[in-house]
VEXLUM-548420 format. One record per residue (C-alpha): residue number from 1; residue in three letters; chain; x, y, z. Coordinates in pm, whole numbers, m for minus. Layout:
<kelos>
<kelo k="NUM" r="ALA" c="A" px="X" py="Y" pz="Z"/>
...
</kelos>
This chain:
<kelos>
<kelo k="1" r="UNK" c="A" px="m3672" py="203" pz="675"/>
<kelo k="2" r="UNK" c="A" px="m3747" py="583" pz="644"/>
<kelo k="3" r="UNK" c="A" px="m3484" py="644" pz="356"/>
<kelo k="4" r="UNK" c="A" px="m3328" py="342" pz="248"/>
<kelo k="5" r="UNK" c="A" px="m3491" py="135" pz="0"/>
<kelo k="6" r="UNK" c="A" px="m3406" py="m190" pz="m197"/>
<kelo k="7" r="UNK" c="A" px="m3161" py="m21" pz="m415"/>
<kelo k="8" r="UNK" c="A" px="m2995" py="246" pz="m159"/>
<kelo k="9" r="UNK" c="A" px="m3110" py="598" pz="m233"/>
<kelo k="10" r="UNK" c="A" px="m3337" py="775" pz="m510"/>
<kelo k="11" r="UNK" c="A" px="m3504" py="1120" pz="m580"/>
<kelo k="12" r="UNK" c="A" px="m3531" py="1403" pz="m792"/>
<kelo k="13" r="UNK" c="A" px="m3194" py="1608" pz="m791"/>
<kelo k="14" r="UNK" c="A" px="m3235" py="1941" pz="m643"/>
<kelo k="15" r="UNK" c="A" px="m3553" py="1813" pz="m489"/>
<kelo k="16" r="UNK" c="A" px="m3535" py="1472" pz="m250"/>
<kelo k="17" r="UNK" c="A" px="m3148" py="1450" pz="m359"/>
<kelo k="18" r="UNK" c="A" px="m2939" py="1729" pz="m248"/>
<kelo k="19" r="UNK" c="A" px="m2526" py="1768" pz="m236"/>
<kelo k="20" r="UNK" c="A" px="m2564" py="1797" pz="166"/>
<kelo k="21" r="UNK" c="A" px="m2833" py="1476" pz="182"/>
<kelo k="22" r="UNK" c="A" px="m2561" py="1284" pz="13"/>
<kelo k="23" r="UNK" c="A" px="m2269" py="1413" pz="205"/>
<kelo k="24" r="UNK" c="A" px="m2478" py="1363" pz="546"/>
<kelo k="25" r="UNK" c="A" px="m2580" py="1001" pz="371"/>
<kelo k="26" r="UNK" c="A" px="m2151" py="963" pz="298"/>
<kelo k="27" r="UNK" c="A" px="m2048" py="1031" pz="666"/>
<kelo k="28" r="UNK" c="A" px="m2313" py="826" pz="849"/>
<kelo k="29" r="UNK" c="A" px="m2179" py="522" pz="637"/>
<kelo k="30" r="UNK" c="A" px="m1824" py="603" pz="658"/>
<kelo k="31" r="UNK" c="A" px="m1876" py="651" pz="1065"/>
<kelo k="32" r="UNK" c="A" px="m2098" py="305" pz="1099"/>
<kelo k="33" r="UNK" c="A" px="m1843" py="65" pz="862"/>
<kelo k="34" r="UNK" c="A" px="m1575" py="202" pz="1075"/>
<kelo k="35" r="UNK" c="A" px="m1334" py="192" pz="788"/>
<kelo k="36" r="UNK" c="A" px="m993" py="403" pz="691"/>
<kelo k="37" r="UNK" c="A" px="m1111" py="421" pz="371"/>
<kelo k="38" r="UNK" c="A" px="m1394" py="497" pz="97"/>
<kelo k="39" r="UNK" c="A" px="m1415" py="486" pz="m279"/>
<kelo k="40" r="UNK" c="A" px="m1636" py="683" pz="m452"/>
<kelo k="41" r="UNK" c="A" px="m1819" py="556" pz="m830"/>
<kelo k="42" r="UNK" c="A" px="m2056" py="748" pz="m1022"/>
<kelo k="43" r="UNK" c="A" px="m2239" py="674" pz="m1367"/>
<kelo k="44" r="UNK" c="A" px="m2296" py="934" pz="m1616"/>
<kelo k="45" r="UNK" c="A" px="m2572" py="1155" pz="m1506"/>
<kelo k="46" r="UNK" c="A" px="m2523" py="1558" pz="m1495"/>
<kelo k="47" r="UNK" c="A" px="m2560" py="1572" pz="m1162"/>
<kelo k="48" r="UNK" c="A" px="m2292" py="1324" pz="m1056"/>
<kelo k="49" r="UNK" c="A" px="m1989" py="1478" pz="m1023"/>
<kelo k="50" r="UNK" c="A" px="m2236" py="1720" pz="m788"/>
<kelo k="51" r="UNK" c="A" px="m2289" py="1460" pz="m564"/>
<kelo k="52" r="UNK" c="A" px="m1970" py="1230" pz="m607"/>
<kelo k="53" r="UNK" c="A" px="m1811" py="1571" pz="m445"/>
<kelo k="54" r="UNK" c="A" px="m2029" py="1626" pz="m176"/>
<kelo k="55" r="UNK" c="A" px="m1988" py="1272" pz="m100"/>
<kelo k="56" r="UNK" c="A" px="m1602" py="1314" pz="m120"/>
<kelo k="57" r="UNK" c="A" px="m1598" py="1589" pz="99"/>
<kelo k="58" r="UNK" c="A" px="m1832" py="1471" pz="355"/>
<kelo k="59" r="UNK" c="A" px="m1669" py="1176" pz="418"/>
<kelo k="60" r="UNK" c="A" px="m1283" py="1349" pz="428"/>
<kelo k="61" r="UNK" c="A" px="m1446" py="1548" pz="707"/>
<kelo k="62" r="UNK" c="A" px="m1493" py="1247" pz="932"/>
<kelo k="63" r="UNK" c="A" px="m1140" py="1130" pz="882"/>
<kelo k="64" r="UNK" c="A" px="m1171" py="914" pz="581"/>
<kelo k="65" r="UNK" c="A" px="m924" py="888" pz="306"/>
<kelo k="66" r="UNK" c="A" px="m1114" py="861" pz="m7"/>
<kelo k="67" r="UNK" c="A" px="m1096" py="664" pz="m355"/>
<kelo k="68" r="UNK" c="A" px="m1201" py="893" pz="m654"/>
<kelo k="69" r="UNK" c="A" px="m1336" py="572" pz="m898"/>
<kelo k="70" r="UNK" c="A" px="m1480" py="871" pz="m1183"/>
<kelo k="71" r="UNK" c="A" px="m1755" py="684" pz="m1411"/>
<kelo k="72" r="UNK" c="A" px="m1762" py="338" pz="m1398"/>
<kelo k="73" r="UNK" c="A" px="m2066" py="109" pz="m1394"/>
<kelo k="74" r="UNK" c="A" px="m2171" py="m61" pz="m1034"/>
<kelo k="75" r="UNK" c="A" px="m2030" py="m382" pz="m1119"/>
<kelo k="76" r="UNK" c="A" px="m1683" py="m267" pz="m1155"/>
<kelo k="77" r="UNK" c="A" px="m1733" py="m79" pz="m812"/>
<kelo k="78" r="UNK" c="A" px="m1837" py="m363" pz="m669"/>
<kelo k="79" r="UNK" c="A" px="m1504" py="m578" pz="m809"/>
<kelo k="80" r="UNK" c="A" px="m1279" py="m288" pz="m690"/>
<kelo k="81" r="UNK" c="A" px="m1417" py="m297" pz="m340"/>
<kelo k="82" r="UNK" c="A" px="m1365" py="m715" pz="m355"/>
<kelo k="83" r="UNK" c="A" px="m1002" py="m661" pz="m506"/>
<kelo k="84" r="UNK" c="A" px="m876" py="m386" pz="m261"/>
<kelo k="85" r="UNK" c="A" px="m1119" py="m418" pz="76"/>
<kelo k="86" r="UNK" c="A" px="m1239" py="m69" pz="67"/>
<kelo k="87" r="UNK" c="A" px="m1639" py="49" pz="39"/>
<kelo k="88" r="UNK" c="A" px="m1755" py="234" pz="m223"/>
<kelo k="89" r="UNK" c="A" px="m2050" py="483" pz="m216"/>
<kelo k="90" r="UNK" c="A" px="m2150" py="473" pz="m529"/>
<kelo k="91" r="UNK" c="A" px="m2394" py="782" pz="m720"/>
<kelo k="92" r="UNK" c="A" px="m2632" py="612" pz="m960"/>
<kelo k="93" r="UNK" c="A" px="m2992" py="598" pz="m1050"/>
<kelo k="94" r="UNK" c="A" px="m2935" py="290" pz="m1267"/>
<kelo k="95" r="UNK" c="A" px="m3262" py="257" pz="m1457"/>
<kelo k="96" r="UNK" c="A" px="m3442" py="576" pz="m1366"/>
<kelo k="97" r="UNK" c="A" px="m3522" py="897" pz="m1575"/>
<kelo k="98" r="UNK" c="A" px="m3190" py="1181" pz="m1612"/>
<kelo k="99" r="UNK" c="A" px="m3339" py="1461" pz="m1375"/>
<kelo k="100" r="UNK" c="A" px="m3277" py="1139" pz="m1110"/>
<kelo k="101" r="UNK" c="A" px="m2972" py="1017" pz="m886"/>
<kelo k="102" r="UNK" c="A" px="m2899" py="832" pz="m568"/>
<kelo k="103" r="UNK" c="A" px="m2671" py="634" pz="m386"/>
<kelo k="104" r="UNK" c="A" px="m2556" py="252" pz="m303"/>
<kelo k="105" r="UNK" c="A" px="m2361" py="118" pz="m39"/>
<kelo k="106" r="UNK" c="A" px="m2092" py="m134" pz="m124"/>
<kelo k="107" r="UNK" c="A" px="m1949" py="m327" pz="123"/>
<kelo k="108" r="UNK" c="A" px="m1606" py="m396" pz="130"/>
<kelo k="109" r="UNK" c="A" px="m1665" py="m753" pz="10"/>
<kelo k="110" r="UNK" c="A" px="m1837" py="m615" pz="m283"/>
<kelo k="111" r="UNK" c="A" px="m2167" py="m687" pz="m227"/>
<kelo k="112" r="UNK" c="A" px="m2425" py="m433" pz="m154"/>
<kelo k="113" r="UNK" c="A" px="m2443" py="m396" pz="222"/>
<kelo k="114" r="UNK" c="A" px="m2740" py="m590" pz="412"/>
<kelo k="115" r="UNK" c="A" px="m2999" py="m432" pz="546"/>
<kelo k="116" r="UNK" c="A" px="m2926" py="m467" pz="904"/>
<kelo k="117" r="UNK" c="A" px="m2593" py="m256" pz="811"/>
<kelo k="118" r="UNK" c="A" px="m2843" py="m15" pz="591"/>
<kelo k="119" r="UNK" c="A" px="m3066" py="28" pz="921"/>
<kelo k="120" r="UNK" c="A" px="m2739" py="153" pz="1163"/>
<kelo k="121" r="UNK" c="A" px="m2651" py="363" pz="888"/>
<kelo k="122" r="UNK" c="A" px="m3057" py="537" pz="823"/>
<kelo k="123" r="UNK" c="A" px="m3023" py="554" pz="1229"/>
<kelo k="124" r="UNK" c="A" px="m2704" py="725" pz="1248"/>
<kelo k="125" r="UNK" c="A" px="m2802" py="937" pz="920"/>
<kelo k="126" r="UNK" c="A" px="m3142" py="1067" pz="1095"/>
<kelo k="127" r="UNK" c="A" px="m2965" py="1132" pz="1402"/>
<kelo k="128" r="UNK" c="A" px="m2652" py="1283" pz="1248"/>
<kelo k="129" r="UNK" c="A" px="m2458" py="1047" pz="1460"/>
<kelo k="130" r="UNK" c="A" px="m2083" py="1143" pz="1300"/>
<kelo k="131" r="UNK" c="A" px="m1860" py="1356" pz="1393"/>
<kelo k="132" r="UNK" c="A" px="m1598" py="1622" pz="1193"/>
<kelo k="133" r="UNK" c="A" px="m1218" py="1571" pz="1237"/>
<kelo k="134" r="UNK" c="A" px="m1007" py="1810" pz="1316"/>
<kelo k="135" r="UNK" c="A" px="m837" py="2018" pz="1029"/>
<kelo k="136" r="UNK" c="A" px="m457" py="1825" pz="1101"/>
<kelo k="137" r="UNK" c="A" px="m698" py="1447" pz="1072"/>
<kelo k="138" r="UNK" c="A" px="m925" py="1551" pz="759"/>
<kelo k="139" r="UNK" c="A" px="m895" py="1270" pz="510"/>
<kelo k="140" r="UNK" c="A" px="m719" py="1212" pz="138"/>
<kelo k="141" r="UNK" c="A" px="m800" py="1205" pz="m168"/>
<kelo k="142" r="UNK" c="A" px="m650" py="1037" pz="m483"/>
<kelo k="143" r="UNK" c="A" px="m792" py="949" pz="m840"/>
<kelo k="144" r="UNK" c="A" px="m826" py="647" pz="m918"/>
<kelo k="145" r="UNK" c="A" px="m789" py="623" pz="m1305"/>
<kelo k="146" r="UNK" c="A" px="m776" py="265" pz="m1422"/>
<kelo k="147" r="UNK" c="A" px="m1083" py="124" pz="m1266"/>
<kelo k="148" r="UNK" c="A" px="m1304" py="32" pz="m1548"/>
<kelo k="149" r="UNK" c="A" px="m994" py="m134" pz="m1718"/>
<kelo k="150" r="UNK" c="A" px="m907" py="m325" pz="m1406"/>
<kelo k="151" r="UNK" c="A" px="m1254" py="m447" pz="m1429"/>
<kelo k="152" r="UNK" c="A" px="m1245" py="m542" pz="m1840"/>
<kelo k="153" r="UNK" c="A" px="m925" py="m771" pz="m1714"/>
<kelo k="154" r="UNK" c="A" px="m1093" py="m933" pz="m1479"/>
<kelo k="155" r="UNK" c="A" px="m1368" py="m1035" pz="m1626"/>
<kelo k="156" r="UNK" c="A" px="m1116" py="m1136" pz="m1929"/>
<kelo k="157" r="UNK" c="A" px="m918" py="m1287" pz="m1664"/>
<kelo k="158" r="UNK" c="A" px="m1164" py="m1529" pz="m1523"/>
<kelo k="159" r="UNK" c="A" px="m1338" py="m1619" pz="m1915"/>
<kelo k="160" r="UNK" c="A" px="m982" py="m1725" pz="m1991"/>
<kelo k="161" r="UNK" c="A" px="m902" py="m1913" pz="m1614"/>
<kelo k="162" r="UNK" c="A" px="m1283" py="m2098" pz="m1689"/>
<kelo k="163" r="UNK" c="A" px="m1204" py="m2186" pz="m2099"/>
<kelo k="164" r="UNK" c="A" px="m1450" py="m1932" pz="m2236"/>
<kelo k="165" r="UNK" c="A" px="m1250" py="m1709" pz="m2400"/>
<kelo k="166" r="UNK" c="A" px="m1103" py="m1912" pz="m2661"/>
<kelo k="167" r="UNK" c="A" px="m1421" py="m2069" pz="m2726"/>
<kelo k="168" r="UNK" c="A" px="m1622" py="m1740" pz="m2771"/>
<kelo k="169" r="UNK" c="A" px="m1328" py="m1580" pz="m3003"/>
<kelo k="170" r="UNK" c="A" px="m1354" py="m1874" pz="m3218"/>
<kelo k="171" r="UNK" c="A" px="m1707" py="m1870" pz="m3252"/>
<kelo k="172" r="UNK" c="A" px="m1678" py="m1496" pz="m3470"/>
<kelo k="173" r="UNK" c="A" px="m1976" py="m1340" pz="m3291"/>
<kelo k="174" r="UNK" c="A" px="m2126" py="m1001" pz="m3401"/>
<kelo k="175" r="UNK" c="A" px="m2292" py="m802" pz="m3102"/>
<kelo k="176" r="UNK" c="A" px="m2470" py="m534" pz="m3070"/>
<kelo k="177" r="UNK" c="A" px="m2491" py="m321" pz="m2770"/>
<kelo k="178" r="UNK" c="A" px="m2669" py="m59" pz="m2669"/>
<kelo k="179" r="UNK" c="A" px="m2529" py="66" pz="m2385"/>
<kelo k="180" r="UNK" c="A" px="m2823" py="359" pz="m2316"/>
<kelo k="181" r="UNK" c="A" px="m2517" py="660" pz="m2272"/>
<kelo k="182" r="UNK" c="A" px="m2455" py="530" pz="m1931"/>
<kelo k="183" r="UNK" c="A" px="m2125" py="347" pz="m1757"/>
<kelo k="184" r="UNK" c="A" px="m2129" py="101" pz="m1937"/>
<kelo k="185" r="UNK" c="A" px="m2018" py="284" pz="m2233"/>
<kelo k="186" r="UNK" c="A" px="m1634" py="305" pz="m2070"/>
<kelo k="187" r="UNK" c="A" px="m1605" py="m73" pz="m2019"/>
<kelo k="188" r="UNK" c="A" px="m1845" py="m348" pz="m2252"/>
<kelo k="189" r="UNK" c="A" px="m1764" py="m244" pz="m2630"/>
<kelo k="190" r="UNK" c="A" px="m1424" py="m297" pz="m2491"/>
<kelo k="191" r="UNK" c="A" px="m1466" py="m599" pz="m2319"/>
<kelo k="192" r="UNK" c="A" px="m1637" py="m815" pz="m2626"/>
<kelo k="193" r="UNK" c="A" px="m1378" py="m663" pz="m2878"/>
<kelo k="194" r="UNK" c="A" px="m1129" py="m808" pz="m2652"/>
<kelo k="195" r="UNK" c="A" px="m1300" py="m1101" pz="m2679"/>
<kelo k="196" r="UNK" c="A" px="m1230" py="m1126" pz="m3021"/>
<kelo k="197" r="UNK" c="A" px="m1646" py="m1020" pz="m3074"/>
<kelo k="198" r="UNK" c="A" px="m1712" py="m812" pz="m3388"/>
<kelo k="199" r="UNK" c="A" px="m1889" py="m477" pz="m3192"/>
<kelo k="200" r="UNK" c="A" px="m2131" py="m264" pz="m3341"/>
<kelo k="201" r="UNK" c="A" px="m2310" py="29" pz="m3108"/>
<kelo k="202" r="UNK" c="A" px="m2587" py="218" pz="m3082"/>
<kelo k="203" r="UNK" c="A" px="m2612" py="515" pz="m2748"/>
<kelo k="204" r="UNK" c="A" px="m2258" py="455" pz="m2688"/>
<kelo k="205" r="UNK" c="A" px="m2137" py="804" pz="m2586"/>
<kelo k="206" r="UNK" c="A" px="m2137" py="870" pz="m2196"/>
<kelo k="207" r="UNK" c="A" px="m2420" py="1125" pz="m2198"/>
<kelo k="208" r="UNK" c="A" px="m2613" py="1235" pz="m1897"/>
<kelo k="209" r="UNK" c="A" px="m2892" py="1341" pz="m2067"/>
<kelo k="210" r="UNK" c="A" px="m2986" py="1006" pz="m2232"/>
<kelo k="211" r="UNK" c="A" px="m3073" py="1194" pz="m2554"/>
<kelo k="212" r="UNK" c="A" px="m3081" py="829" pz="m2729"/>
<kelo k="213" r="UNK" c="A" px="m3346" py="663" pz="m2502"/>
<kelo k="214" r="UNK" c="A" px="m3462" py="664" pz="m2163"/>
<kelo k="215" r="UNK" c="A" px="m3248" py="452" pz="m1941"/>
<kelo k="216" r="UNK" c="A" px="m3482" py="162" pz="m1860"/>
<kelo k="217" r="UNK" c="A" px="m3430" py="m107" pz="m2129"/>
<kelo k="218" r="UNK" c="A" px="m3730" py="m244" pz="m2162"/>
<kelo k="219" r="UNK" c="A" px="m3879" py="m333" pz="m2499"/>
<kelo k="220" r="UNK" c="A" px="m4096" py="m71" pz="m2574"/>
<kelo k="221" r="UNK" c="A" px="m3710" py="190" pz="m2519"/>
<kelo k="222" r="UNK" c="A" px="m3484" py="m38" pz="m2724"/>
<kelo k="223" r="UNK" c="A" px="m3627" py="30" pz="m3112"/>
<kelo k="224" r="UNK" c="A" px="m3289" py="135" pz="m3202"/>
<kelo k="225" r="UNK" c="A" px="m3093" py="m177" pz="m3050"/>
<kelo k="226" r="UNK" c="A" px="m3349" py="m384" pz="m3239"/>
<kelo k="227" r="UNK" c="A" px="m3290" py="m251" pz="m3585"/>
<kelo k="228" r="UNK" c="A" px="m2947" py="m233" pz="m3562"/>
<kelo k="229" r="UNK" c="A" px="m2939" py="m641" pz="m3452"/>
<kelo k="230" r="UNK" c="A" px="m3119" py="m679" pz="m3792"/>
<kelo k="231" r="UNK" c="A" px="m2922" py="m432" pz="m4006"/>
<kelo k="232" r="UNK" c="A" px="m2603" py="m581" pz="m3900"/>
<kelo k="233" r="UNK" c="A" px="m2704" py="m928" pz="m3871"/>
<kelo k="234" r="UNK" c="A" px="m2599" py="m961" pz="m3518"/>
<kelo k="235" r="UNK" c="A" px="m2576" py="m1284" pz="m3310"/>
<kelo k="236" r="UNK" c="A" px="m2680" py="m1117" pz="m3012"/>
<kelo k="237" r="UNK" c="A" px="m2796" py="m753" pz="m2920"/>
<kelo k="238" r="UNK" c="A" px="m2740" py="m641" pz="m2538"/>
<kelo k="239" r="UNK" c="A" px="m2916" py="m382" pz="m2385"/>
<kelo k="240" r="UNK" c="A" px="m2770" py="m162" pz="m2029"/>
<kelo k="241" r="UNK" c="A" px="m2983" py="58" pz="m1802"/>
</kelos>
C-alpha cells in the first residue's frame, strides 16, 4: 500500500499530514464501510482538534452522522466502537515525536480494520472515489462527553465480573504512572484509584507538546518514572506512549 501502513496514517503536520489529506482520508472510509455513522477520537497533540475537524467535516459531507469522542486514548475508541457498532477514525501518532499525527481506522467491532478493508479504502482515497451530499442530506454531529469514563467502567466492570478487583484492592498497591501528557492522562490514574491502588504521577497533564518526555517510553525517556518508583516506593511503575 501507497499510504497505509501498519498503524494507519503518519507524517509531519503541515507537511505529509494536512486538514484536507485527513478529511479526503475520512470520506473514502466513511464511503467504503458503508456505514450511517462515524465517531471521531483524538489524543492530545496540538494539532488534533485540526484534524479531528477536518475529519468531522469531511465525513458530514458524504452523508455521515458523526460521533465527537474529544481526547480519549485508542483503547477506549476501540471499546466504544464494540459497545455501540459505529467506526471511529481516530487522530493519533501514539509513540511518535509532537510536530507528528495520523490516523487509524476502527472497525465497528473494535478492532483496527484489516488490511484488505485498508486497501478499498487507499483505492478509493487515491481515486477520490466519494461523493458530497446534498446540503438537505449533510450529516450530524453530537459530542460525545462520557467516553473515557464509559471506558474506566468497563474495564472496572469486567476486573470485578473475573474476581480481580477485590483481590487487587486488598493487596494495597502503590503505582506509579507516567502517563507521557497523552490520553491516557483522562482515564488510568482514575482507573487504579478506583481500584482501590494508591496513585502517584509523573507527566500527567494532557499536554501536546510533551514538555515532560518524548512520547516513546522506552528506557532511555522514562528517568522520571524511574525515580519516582523509588522515591515513593512503588509496587509497580507504568509507562504510556
Amino acid at each position: 500500500m501507497q499510504v497505509f501502513g501498519s498503524s494507519g496514517v503518519r507524517g509531519v503536520a503541515g507537511e505529509e499530514l494536512t486538514p484536507p489529506f485527513v478529511g479526503q482520508v475520512a470520506a473514502a472510509a466513511g464511503t467504503q464501510l458503508d456505514t450511517e455513522s462515524v465517531a471521531i477520537a483524538r489524543d492530545t497533540r496540538t494539532t488534533g482538534r485540526l484534524f479531528a475537524d477536518a475529519a468531522a467535516s469531511a465525513l458530514a459531507a458524504i452523508g455521515c452522522d458523526v460521533h465527537r469522542l474529544g481526547i480519549v486514548p485508542t483503547p477506549g475508541a476501540q471499546a466504544y466502537a464494540e459497545r455501540t457498532g459505529v467506526p471511529v477514525v481516530v487522530i493519533t501518532a501514539s509513540h511518535n515525536p509532537p510536530e507528528y499525527n495520523g490516523v487509524k481506522l476502527v472497525g465497528a467491532n473494535g478492532v483496527e480494520l484489516p488490511q484488505t478493508t485498508l486497501e478499498r479504502i487507499e483505492e478509493r482515497l487515491l481515486a477520490e472515489d466519494f461523493t458530497l451530499v446534498g446540503y438537505d442530506a449533510v450529516g450530524s454531529h453530537r459530542e460525545v462527553d462520557d467516553a473515557p469514563e464509559r471506558y474506566v467502567d468497563a474495564l472496572l466492570d469486567r476486573l470485578a465480573s473475573e474476581g480481580h478487583r477485590e483481590r487487587i484492592a486488598d493487596a494495597d498497591l502503590t503505582v506509579a504512572l507516567d502517563p507521557g501528557h497523552g490520553a491516557g492522562c483522562l482515564t488510568s490514574p482514575e482507573f487504579f484509584r478506583e481500584l482501590g491502588c494508591r496513585v502517584v504521577t509523573v507527566n500527567a497533564q494532557p499536554d501536546g507538546h510533551f514538555p515532560g518526555r518524548n512520547p516513546e517510553p522506552v528506557a532511555a525517556n522514562l528517568g522520571d518514572l524511574r525515580r519516582l518508583v523509588g522515591a515513593t516506593d512503588a509496587d509497580l511503575g507504568i509507562a504510556h506512549d
